[in-house]
Every structure is written in C-alpha cells, then in structure tokens.
C-alpha positions in Angstrom: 10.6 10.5 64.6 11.9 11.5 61.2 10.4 10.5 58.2 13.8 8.7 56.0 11.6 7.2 53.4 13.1 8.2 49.6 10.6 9.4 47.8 11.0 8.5 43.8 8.9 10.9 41.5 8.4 9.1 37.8 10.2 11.2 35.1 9.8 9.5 31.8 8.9 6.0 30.1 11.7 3.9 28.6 10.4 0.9 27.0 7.0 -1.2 26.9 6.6 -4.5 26.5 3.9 -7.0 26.8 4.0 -10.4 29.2 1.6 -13.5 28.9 0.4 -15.3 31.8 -1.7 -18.2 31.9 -3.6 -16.7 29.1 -3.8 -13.0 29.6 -1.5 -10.5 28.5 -0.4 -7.4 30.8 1.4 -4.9 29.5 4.4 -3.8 31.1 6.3 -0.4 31.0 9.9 0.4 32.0 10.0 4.1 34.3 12.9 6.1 35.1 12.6 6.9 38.8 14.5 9.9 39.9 14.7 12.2 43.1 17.6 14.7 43.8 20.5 11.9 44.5 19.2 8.8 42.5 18.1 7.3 39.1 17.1 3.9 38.9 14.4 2.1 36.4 11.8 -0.4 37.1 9.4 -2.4 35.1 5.2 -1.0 36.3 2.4 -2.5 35.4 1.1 0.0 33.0 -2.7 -0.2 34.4 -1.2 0.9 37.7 0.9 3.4 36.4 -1.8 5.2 34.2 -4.0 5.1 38.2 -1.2 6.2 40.0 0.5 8.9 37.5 -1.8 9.8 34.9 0.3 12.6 34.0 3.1 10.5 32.9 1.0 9.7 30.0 -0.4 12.6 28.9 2.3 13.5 26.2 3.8 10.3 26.3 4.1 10.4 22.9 6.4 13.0 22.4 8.5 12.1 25.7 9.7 8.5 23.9 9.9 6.1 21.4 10.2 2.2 21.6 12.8 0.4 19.7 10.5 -1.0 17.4 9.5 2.7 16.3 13.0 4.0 16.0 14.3 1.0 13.6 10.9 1.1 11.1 11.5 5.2 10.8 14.8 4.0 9.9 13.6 1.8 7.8 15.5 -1.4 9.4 12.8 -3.5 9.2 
C-alpha cells in the first residue's frame, strides 16, 4: 500500500507570542509549513519546535523579525 501522507517541512518562523495558562506561560511560535504544492501556518509550541527542528532556530535571527521589533527600529513606539 502507498504511503499518501503530505509531508510538511518547516521553512521559516513568522511571529511569537506568549500564552498564560493557569499560571505558567508557554511560548508559542507561528511556522510556515511548506512542501511542493502547499503553504499553510500553524501556531508550535516553541519547546517542541526547538526538539523537533533545531535547525529552524539556528539563524533565526536573521530569517525574521516580530512586529514589536519592526515598529521600535521604526521608532513607532
């Protein structure tokens, strides 16, 4: 039987943000997704991101900025 299972490779970080639950704060991240034929986005649990793709954070601060960044260089703020 043939494998049909799409299989999404991470290609870049979009956004972070932080969420509190009962007390303790997880910190989220927003991922582009992307194979040949689709793009979509999803918010990771950063922890399990870092385990999973460490590689997706290895320059990650040259492959984005968050919104908070980009208006203070701006000086918006």
């Amino acid at each position: 039987m043939e494998d049909l299972t799409l299989k999404l490779k991470p290609k870049r970080i979009l956004d972070r943000s932080e969420k509190v639950l009962r007390n303790k704060k997880i910190l989220m991240i927003k991922v582009l997704w992307k194979n040949s034929q689709v793009k979509e986005h999803t918010w990771e649990k950063e922890t399990e991101m870092k385990r999973k793709y460490p590689e997706l954070f290895a320059d990650s601060g040259k492959k984005f900025k968050f919104k908070d960044e980009i208006f203070f260089k701006k000086g918006r703020i």
